[in-house]
N, C-alpha and C positions, 0 to 999 in steps of 0.2 A: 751678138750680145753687147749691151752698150750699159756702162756703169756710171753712175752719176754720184756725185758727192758735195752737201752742201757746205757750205763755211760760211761765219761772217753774225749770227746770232748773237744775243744778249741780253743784257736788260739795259732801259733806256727812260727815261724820264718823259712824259708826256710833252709833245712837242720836238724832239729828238728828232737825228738821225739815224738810222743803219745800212749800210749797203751787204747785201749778202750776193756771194758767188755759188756759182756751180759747176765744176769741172765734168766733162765727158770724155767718157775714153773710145766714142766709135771713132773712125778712121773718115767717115764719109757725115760728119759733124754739122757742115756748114747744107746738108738736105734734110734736114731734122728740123719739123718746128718745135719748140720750147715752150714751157709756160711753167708758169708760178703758181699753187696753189696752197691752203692753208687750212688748216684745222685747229679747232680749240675745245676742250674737253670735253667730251659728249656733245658735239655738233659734228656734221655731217663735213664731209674736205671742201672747201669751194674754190671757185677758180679764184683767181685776183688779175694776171696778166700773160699772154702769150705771144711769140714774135715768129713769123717767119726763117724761114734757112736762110736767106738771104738781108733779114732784116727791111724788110718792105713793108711788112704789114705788121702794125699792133695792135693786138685785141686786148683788151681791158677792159673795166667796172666802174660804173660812175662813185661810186664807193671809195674808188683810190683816183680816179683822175684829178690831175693835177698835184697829187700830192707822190705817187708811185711812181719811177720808169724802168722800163726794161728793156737790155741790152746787151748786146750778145759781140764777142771778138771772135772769131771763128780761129783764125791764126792761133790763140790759144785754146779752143774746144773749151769754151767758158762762157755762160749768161750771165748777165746781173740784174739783180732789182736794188736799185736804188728808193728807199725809202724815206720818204720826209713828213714832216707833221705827225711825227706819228700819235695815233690817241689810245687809250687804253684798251678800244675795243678791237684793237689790231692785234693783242695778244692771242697767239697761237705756234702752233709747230707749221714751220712753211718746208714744202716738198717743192724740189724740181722732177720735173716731166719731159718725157723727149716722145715725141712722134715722128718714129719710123716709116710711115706710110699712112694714107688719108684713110681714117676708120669712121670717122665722125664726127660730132662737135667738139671743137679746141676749148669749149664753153664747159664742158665734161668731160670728170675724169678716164672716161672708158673710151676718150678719145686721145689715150696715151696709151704706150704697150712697154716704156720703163720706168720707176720712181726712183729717187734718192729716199735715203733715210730719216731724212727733216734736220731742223734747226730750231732752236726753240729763238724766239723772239716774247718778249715778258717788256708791255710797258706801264709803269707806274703812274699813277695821279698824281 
């Protein structure tokens, strides 16, 4: 069983920053790919960013490129998304995801097998 829990939410002024964490509690942390994603009220969850165990590979959305990064310290069993520019239509609750084993697209959610509980993130005009 692996537990995830987000921190690091807010509200934030258009053009802002936030960096949010996510702490893991599996043991075997640094073989887990990770990813970011996020929901906003009556929309559907989407991805936004995913890293490999090793931090080799990252998947993202042209949507946040350049503006999102994500980043993982294994030595702590913690990822991050660092958030920049943010705009209003970046308002949502954002979940982190651990992938214990290759199920499917990191692109989708059913290509995860645990969630955190969210973060709310709120940016204003």
């Amino acid at each position: 069983q692996v537990q995830l829990v987000e921190s690091g939410g807010g509200l934030v002024q258009a053009g802002g920053s936030l960096r949010l964490s996510c702490a893991a509690s599996g043991r075997t942390f640094n073989t887990y790919t990770m990813g970011w994603f996020r929901q906003a009220p009556g929309k559907e969850r989407e991805f936004v960013e995913a890293i490999t165990g090793n931090g080799g590979i990252t998947l993202y959305t042209d949507s946040v490129k350049g503006r999102f990064t994500i980043s993982r310290d294994n030595a702590k069993n913690t990822v991050y998304l660092q958030m920049n520019s943010l705009k209003p239509e970046d308002t949502a609750v954002y979940y982190c995801a651990a992938s214990t084993y290759s199920r499917g697209s990191y692109y989708r959610t059913q290509g995860y097998d645990y969630w955190g509980q969210g973060t709310q993130v709120t940016v204003s005009s």
